[in-house]
TORTOR-937518 format. One record per residue: residue in one letter; x, y, z of N, C-alpha, C in turn. Coordinates in nm, 4 decimals. Example, Ala and Ser with C-alpha at 12.3 -4.5 7.8 and 13.67 -1.06 7.14 Angstrom:
REM TORTOR-937518
ZATI/A/1.3190/-0.5690/0.7800/1.2300/-0.4500/0.7800/1.3200/-0.3300/0.7800
ZATI/S/1.2850/-0.2250/0.7080/1.3670/-0.1060/0.7140/1.2900/0.0030/0.7870
REM end
This chain:
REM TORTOR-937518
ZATI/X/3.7310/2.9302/6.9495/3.8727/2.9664/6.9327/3.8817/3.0841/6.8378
ZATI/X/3.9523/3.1571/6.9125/3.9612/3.2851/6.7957/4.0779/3.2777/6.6569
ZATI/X/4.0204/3.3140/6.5838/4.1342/3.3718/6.4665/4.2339/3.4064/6.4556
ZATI/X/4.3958/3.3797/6.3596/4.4548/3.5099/6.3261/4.4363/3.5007/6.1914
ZATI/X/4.5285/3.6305/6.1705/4.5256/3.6287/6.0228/4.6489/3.5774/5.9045
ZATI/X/4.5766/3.4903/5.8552/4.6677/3.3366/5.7754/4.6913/3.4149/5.6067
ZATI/X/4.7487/3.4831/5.6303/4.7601/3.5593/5.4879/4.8173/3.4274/5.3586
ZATI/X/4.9374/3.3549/5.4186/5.0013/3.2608/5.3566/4.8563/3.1569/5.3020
ZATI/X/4.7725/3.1472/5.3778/4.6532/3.0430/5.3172/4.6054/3.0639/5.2203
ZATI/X/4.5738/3.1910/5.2751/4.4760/3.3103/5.1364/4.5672/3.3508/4.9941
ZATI/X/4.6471/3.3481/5.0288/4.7076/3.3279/4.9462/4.6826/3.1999/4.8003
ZATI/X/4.7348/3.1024/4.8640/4.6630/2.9897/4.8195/4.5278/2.9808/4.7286
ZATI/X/4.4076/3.0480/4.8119/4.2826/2.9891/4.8130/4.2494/3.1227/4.7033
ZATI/X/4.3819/3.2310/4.6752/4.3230/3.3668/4.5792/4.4115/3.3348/4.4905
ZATI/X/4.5038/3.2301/4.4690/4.5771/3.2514/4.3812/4.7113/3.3082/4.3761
ZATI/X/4.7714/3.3091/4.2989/4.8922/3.4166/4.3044/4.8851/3.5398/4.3071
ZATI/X/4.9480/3.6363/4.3944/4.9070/3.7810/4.4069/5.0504/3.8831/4.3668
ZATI/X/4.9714/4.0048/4.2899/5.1070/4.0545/4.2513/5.1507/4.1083/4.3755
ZATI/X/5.2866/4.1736/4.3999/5.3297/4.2508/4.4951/5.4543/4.3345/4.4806
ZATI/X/5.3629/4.4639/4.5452/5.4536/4.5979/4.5154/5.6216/4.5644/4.5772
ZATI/X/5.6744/4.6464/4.5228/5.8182/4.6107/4.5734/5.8846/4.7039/4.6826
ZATI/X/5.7949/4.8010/4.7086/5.8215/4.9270/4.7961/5.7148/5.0076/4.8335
ZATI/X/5.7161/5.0581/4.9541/5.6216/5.1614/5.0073/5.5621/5.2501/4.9378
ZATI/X/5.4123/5.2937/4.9408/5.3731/5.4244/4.9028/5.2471/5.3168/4.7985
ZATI/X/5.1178/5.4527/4.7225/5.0315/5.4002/4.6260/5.0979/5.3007/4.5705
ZATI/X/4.9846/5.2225/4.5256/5.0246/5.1083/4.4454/4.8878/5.1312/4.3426
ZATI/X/4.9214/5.1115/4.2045/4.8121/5.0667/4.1293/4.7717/4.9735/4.1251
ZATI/X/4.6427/4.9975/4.1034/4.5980/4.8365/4.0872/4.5659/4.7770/3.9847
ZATI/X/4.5531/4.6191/3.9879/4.5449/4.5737/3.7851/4.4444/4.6051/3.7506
ZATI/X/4.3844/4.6250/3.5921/4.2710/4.6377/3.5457/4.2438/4.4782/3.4752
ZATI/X/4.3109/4.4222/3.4250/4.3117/4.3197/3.3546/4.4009/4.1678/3.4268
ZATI/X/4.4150/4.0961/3.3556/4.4696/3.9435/3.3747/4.4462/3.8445/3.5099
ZATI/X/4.5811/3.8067/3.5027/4.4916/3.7125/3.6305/4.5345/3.7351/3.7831
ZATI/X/4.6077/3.8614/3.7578/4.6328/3.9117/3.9183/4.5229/4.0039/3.9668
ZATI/X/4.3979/3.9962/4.0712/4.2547/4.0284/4.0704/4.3861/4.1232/4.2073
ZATI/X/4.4225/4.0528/4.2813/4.4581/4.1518/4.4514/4.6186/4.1751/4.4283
ZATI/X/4.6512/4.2762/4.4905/4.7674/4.2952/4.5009/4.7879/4.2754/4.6609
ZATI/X/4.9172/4.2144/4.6793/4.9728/4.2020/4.8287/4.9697/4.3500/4.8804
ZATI/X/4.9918/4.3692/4.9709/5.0566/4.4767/5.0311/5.1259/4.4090/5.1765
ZATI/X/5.1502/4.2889/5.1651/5.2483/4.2279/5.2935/5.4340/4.1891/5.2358
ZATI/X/5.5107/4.2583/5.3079/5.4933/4.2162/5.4591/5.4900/4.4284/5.4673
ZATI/X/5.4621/4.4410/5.5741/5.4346/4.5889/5.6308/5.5995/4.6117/5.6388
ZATI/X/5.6383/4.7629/5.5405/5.5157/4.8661/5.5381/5.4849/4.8693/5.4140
ZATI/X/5.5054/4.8002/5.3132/5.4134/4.8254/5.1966/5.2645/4.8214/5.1836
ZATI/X/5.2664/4.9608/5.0173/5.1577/5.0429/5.0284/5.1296/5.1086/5.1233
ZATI/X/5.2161/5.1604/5.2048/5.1909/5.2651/5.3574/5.2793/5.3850/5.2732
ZATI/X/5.2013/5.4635/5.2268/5.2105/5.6364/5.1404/5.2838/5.6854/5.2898
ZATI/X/5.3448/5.7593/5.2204/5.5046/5.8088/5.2191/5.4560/5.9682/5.3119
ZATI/X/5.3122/5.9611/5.3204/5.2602/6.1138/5.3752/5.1437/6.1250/5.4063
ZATI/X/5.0837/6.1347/5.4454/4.9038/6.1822/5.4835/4.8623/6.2850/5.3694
ZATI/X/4.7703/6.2971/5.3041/4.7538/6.3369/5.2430/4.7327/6.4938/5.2758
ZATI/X/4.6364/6.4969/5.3696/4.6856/6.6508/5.4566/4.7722/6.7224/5.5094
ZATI/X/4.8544/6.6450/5.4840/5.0309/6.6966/5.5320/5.0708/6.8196/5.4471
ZATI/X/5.1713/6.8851/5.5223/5.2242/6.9554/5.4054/5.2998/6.9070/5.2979
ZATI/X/5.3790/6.7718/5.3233/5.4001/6.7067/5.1875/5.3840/6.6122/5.1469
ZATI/X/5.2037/6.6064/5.1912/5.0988/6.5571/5.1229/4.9985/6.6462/4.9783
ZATI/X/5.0040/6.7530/5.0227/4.9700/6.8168/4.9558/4.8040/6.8221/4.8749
ZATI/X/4.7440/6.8023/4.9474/4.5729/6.7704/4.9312/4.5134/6.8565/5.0207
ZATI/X/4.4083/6.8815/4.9980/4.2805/6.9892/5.1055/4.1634/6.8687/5.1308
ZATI/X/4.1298/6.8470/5.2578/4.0435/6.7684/5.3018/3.9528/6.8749/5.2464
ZATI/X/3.8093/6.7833/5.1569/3.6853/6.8373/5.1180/3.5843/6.8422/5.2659
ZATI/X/3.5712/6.7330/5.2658/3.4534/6.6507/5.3277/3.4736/6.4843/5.4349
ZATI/X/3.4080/6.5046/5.5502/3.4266/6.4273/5.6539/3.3258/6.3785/5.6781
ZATI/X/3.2650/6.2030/5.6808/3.1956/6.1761/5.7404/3.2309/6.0266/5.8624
ZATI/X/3.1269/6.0574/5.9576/3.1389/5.9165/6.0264/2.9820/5.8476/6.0759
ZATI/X/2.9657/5.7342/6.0648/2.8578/5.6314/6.0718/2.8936/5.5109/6.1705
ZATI/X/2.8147/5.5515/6.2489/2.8058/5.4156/6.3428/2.7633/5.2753/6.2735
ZATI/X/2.8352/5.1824/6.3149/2.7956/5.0381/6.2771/2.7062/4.9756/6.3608
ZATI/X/2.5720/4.9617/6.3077/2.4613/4.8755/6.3903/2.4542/4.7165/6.3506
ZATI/X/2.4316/4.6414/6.4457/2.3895/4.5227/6.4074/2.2775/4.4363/6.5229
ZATI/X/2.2041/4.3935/6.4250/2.0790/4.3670/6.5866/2.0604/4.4491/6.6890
ZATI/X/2.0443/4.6330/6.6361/2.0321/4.6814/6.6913/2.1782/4.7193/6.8033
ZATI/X/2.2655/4.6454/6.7896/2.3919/4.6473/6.8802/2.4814/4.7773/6.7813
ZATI/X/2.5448/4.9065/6.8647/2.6720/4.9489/6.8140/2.8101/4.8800/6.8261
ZATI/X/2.8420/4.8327/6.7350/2.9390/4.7713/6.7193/3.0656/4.8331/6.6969
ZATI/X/3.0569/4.9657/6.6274/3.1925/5.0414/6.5997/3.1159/5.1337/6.4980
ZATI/X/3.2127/5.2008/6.4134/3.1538/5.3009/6.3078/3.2744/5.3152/6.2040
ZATI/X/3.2604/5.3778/6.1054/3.2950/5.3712/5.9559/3.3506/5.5501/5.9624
ZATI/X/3.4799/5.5551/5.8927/3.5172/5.7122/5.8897/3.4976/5.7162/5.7746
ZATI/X/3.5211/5.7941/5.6963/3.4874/5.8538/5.5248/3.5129/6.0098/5.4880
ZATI/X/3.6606/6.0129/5.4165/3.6660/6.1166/5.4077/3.7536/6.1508/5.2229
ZATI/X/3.7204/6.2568/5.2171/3.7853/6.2594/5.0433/3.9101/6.3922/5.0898
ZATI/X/3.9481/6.4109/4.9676/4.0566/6.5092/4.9699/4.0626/6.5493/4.8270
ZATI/X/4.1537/6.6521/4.8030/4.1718/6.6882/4.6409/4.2914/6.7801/4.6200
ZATI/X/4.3605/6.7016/4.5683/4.4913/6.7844/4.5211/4.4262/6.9060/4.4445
ZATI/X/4.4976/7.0378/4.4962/4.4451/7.1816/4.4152/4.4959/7.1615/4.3176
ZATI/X/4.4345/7.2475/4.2603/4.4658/7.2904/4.0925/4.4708/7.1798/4.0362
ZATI/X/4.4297/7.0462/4.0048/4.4492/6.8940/3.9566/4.3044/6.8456/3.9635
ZATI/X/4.2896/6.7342/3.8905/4.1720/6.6479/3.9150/4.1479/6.5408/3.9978
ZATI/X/4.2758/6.5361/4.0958/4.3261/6.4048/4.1805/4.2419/6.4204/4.2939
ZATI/X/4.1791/6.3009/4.3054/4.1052/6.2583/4.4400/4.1615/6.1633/4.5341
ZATI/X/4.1399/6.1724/4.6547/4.1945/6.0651/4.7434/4.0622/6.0489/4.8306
ZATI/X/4.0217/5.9273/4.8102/3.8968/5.8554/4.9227/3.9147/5.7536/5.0092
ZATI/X/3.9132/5.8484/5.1432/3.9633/5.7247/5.2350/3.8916/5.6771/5.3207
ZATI/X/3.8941/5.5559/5.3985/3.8251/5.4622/5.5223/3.9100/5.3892/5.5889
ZATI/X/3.8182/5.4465/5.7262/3.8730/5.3772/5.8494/3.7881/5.3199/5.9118
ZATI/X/3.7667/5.1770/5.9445/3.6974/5.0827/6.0412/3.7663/5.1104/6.1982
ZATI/X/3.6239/5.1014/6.3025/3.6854/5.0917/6.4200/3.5876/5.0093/6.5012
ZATI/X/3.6288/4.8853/6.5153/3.5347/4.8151/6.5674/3.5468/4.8375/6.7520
ZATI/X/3.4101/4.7771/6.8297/3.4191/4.7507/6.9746/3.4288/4.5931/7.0096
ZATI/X/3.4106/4.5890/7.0992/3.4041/4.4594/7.2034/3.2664/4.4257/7.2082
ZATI/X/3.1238/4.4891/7.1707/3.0332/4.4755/7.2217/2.9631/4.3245/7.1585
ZATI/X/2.8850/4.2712/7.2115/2.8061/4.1575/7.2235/2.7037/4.1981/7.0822
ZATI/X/2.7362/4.1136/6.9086/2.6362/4.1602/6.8813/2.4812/4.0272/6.8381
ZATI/X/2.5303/3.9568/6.9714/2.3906/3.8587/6.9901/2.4315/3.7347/6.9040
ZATI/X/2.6136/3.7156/6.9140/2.6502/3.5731/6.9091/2.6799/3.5187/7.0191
ZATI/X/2.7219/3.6220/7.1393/2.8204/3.6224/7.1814/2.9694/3.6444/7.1837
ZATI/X/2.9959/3.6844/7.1044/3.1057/3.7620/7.0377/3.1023/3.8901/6.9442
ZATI/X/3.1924/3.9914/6.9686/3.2295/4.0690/6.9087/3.1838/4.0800/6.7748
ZATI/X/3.1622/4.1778/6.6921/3.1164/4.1367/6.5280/3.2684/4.1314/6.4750
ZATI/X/3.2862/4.0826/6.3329/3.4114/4.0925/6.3237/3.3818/4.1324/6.1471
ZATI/X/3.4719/4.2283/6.1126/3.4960/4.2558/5.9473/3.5771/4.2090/5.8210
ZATI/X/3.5515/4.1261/5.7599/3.6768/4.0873/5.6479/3.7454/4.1388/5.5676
ZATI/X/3.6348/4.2110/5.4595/3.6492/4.3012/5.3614/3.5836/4.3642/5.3816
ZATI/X/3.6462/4.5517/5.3193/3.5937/4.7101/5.3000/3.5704/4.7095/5.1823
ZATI/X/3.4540/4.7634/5.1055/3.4614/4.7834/4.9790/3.4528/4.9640/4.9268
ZATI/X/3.4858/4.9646/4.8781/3.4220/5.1143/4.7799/3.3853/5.0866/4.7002
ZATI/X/3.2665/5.1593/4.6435/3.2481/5.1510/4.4649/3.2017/5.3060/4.4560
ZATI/X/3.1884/5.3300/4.3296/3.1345/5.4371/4.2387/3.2637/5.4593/4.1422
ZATI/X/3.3660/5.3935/4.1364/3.4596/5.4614/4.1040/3.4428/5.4157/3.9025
ZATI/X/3.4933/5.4902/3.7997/3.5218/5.4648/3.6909/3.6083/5.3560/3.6331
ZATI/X/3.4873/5.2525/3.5413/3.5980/5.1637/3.5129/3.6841/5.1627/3.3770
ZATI/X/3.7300/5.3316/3.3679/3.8047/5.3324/3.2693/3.9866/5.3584/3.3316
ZATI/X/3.8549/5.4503/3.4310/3.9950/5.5356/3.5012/4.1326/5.4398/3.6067
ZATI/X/4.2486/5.5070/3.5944/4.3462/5.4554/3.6479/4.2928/5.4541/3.8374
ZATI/X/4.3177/5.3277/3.9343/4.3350/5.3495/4.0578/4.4494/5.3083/4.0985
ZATI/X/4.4546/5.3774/4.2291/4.5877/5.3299/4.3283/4.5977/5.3440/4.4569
ZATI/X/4.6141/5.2399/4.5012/4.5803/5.2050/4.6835/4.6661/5.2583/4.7725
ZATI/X/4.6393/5.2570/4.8935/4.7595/5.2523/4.9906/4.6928/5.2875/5.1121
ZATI/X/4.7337/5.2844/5.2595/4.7365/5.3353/5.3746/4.8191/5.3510/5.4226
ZATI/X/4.7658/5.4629/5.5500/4.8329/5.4883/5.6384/4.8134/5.4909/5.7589
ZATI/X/4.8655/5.4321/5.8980/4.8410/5.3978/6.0335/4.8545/5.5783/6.0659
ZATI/X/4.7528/5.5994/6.1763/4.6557/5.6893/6.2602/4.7726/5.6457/6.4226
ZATI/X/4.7211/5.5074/6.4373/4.8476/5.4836/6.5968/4.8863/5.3576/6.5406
ZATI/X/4.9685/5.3009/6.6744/5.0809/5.2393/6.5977/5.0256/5.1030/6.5859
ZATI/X/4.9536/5.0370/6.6361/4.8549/4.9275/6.6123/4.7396/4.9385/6.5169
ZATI/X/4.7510/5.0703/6.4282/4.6078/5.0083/6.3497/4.6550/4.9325/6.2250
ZATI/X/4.5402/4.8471/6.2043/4.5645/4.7245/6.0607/4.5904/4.7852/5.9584
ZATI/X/4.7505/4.7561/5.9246/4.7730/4.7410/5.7879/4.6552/4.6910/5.6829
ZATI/X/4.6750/4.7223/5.5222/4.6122/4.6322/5.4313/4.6913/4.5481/5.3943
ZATI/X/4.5942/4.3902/5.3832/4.6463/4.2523/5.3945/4.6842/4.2634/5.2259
ZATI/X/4.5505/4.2519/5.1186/4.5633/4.2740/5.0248/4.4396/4.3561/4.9945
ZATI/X/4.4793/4.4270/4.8565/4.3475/4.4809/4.7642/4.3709/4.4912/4.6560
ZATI/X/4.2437/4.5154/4.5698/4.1934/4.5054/4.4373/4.0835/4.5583/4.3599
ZATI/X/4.0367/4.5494/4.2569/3.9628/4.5642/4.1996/3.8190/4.4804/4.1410
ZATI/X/3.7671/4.4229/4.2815/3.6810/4.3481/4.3049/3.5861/4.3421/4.3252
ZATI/X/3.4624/4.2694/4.3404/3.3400/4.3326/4.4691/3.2989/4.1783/4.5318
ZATI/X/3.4275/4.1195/4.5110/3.4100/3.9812/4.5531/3.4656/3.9363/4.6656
ZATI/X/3.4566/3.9215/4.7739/3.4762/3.8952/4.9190/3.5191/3.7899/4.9867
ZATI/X/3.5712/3.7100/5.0711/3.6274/3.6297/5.1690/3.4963/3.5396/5.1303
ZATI/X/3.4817/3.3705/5.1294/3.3647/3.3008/5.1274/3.2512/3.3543/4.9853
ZATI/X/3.2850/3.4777/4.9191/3.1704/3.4774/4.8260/3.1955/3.4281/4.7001
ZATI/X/3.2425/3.3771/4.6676/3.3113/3.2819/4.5660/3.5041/3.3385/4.4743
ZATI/X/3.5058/3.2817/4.3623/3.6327/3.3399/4.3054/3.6557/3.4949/4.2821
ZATI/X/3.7537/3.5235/4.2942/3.8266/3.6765/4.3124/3.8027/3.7253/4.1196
ZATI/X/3.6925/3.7977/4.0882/3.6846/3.8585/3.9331/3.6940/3.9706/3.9633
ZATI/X/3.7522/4.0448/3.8343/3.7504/4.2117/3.8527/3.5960/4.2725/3.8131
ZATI/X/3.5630/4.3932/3.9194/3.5187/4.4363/3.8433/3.5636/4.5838/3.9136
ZATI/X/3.5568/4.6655/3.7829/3.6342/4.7732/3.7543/3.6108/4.8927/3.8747
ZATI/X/3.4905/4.8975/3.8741/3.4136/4.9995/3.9925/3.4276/5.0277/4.1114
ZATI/X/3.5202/4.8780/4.1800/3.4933/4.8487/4.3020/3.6617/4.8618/4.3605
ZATI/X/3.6712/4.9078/4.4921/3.7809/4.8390/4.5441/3.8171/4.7929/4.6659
ZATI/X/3.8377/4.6385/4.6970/3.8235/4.5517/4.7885/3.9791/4.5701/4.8738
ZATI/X/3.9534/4.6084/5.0096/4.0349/4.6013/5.1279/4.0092/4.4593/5.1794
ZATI/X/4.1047/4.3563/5.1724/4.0980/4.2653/5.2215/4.1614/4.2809/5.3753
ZATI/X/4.1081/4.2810/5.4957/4.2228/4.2917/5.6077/4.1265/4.2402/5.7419
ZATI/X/4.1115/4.1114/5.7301/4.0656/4.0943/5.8601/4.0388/4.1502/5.9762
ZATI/X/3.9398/4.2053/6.0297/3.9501/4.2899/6.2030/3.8766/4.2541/6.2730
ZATI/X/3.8821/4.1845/6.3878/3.7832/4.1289/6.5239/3.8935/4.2051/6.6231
ZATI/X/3.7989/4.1911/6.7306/3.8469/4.2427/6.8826/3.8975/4.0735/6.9214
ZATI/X/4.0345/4.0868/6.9590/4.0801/3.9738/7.0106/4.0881/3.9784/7.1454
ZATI/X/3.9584/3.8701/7.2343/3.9115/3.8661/7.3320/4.0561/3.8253/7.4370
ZATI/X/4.0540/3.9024/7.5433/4.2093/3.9077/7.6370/4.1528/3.7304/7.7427
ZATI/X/4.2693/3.7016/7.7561/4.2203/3.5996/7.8488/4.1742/3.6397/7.9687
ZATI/X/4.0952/3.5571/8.0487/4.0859/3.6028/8.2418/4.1717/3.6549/8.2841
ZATI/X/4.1184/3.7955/8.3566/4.2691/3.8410/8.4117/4.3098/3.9082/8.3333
ZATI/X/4.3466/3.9487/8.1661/4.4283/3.9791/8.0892/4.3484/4.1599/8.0756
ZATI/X/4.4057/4.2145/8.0061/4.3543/4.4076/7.9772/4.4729/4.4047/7.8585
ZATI/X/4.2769/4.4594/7.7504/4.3218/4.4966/7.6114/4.3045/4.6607/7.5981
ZATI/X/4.2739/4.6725/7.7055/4.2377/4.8385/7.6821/4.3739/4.8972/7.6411
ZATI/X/4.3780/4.9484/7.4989/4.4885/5.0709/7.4855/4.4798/5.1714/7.4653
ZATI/X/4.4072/5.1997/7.5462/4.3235/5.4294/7.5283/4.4249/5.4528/7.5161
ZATI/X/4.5566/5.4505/7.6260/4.6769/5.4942/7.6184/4.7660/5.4392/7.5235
ZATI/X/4.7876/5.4137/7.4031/4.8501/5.4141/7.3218/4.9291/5.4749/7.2633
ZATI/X/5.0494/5.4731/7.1727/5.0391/5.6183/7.1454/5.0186/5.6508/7.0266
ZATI/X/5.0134/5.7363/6.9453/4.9447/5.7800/6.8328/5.0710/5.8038/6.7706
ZATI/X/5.0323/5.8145/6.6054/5.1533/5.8696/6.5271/5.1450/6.0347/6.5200
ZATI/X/5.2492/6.0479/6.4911/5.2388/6.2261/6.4524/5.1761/6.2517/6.3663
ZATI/X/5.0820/6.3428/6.3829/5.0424/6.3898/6.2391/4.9245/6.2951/6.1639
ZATI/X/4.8872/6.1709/6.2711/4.8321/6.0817/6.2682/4.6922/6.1386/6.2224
ZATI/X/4.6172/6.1911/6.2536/4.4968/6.2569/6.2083/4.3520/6.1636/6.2771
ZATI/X/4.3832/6.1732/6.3790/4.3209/6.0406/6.4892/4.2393/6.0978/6.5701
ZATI/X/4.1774/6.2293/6.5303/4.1073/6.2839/6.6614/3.9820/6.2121/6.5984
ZATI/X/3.8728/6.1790/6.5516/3.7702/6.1302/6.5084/3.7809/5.9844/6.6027
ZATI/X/3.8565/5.9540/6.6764/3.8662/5.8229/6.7382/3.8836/5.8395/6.8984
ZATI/X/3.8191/5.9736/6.9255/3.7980/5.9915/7.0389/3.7044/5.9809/7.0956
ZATI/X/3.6016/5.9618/6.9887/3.4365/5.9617/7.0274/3.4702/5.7848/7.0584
ZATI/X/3.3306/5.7876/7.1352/3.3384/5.6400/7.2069/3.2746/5.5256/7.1009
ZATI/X/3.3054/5.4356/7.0842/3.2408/5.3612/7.0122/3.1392/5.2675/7.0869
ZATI/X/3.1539/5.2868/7.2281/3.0791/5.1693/7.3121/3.1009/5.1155/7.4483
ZATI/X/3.2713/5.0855/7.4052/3.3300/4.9758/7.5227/3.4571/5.0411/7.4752
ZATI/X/3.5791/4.9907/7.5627/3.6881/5.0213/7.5808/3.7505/4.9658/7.5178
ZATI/X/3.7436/4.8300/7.4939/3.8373/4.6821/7.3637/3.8189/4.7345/7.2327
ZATI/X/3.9155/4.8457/7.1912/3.8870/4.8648/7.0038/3.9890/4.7330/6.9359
ZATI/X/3.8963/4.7631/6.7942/4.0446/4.7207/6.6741/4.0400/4.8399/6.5808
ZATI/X/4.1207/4.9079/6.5086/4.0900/4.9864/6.4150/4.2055/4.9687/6.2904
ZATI/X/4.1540/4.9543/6.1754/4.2341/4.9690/6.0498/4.2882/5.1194/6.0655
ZATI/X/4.3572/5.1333/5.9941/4.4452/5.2666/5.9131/4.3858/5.3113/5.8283
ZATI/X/4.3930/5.4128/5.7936/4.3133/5.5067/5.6888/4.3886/5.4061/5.5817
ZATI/X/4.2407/5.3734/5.4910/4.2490/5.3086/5.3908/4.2612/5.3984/5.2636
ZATI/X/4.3620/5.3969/5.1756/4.3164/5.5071/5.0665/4.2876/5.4462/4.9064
ZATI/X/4.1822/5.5396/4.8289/4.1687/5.5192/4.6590/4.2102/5.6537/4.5953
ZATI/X/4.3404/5.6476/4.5112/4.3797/5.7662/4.4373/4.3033/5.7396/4.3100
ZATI/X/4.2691/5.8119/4.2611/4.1643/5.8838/4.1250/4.1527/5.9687/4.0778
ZATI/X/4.1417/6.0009/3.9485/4.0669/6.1193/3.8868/3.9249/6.1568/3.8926
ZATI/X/3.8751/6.2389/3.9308/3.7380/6.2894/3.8377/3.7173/6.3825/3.8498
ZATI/X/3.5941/6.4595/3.8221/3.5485/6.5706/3.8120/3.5123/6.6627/3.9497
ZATI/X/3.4999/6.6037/4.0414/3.4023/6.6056/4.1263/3.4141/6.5157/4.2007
ZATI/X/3.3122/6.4666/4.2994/3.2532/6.3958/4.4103/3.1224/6.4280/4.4685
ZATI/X/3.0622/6.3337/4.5025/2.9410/6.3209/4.5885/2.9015/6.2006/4.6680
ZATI/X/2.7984/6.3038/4.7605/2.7449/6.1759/4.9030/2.6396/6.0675/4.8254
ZATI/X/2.6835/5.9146/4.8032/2.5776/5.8386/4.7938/2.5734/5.6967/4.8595
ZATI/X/2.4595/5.7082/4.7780/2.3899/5.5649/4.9164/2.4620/5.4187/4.8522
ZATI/X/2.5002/5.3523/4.9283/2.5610/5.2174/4.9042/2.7205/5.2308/4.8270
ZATI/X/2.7859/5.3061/4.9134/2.9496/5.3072/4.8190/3.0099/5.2982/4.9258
ZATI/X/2.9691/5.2257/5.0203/3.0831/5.1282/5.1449/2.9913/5.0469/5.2037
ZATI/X/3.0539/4.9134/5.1584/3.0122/4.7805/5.1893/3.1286/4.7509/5.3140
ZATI/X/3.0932/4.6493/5.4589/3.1431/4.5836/5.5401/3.0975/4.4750/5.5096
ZATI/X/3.1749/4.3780/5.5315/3.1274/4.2069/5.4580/3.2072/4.1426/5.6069
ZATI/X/3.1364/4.0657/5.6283/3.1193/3.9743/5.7538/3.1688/3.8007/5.7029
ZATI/X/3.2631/3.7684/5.6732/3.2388/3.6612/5.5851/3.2473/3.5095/5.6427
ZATI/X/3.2184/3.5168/5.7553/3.1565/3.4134/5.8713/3.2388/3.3056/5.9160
ZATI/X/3.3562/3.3511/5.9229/3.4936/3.2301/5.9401/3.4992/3.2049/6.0747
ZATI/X/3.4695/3.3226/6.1441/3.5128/3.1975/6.2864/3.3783/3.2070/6.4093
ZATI/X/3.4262/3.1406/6.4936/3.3292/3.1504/6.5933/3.2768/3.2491/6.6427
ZATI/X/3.0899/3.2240/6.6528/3.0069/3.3687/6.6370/3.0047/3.4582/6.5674
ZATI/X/3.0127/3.3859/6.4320/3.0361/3.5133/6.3593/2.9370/3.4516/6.2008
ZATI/X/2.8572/3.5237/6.1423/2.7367/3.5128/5.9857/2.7900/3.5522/5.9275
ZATI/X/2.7553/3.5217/5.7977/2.8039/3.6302/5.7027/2.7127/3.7432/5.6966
ZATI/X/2.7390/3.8355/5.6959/2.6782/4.0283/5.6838/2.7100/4.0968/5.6113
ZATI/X/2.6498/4.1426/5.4968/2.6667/4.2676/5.4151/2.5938/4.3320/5.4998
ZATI/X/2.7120/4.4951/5.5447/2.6303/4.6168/5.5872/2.7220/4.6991/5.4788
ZATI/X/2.5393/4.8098/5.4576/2.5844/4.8650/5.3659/2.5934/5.0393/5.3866
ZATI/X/2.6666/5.1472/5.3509/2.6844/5.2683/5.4182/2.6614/5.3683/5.3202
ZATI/X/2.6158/5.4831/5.3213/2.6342/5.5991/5.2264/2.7732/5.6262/5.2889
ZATI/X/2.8713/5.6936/5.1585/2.9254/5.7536/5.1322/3.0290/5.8650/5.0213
ZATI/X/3.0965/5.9010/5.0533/3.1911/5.9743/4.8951/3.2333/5.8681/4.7865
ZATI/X/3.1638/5.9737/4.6595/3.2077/5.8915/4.5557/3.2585/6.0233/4.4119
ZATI/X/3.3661/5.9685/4.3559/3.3373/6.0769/4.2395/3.2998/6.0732/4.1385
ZATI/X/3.2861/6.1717/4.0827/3.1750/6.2045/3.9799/3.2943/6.2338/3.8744
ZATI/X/3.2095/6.2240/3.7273/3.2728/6.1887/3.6212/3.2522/6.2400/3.5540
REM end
């Protein structure tokens, strides 16, 4: 039986969660006992602009994308891209998951719980948010300042890290049924061409550009600063840390 997503449970099982009161970045806590911030019900934490917009006001640096392997199976791939407000020290680091349909030797689809980032400073101020690419990609459920995951025990901060909580599996169509939505339609300005390349099969799920606002000096490509966590809740499905190079900034 497949999944949805029971935010009201998790709730529960994380505690009380703070929650923004309106659209756009949200900071996140450094201290006490609120570890995630909500971002439900939609559209909160959905930024008010793309950052490449014109009133977004950022210059895309750097673009990467990584296929997701598992048992040798492509399963989907990982976007990764930074930005930088001119003349400022402001960074924006973002991710997008796009999973397939493909078989990765459960018999089912792989499915993702939590996104992580790390490299980030745990002095420095962060602040979350996304934005949907088309009109079905996953909101964020909640996030934080974590590196603690769905099933890996209690929600602690730690400063470095920041945890996209948002469930994503391919929800298998019944007999008879068609999930294909090539034809979808996209948002304006959506910034969705990177989701033209094939991932495999035709059945996607894809999150929304996930974003981390920051200061630093700089940025660079390194190894292990995007974690996918697998956290083994439903049928055919392990728990999996896969782990990715990508953008991080420098300090």
């Amino acid at each position: 039986m497949r999944r949805t997503l029971l935010s009201g449970a998790l709730l529960v099982a994380c505690g009380a969660l703070s929650a923004p009161a309106m659209a756009d970045f949200v900071t996140l806590n450094m201290s006490g006992a609120l570890v995630m911030t909500s971002c439900n019900p939609t559209p909160t934490c959905r930024t008010s602009a793309w950052p490449g917009s014109n009133p977004g006001g950022y210059l895309l640096l750097n673009a990467r994308r990584t296929n997701i392997v598992v048992n040798a199976v492509t399963v989907g791939k990982v976007l990764d891209r930074v930005w930088k407000k001119p003349f400022s020290n402001t960074y924006v680091f973002a991710t997008r998951v796009i999973l397939n349909d493909s078989d990765w030797g459960t018999g089912y689809p792989f499915e993702v719980d939590d996104i992580f980032r790390y490299g980030f400073s745990s002095s420095a101020s962060l602040a979350a948010g996304w934005r949907n690419a088309r009109v079905s990609d996953q909101a964020i459920d909640q996030v934080g300042r974590t590196s603690v995951g769905l099933n890996e025990g209690e929600k602690t901060f730690d400063l470095g890290v920041v945890d996209f909580f948002s469930p994503l599996f391919v929800q298998i169509p019944e007999e008879g049924g068609d999930d294909d939505d090539d034809d979808e339609e996209e948002v304006a300005g959506g910034e969705d061409e990177d989701e033209t390349l094939d991932t495999g099969s035709p059945g996607k799920v894809r999150t929304a550009w996930y974003y981390v606002r920051t200061t630093a000096s700089g940025y660079q490509l390194s190894a292990n600063a995007i974690r996918l966590w697998n956290a083994g809740e439903s049928e055919g499905q392990e728990q999996t840390s896969l782990w990715f190079s990508g953008f991080v900034p420098t300090h």
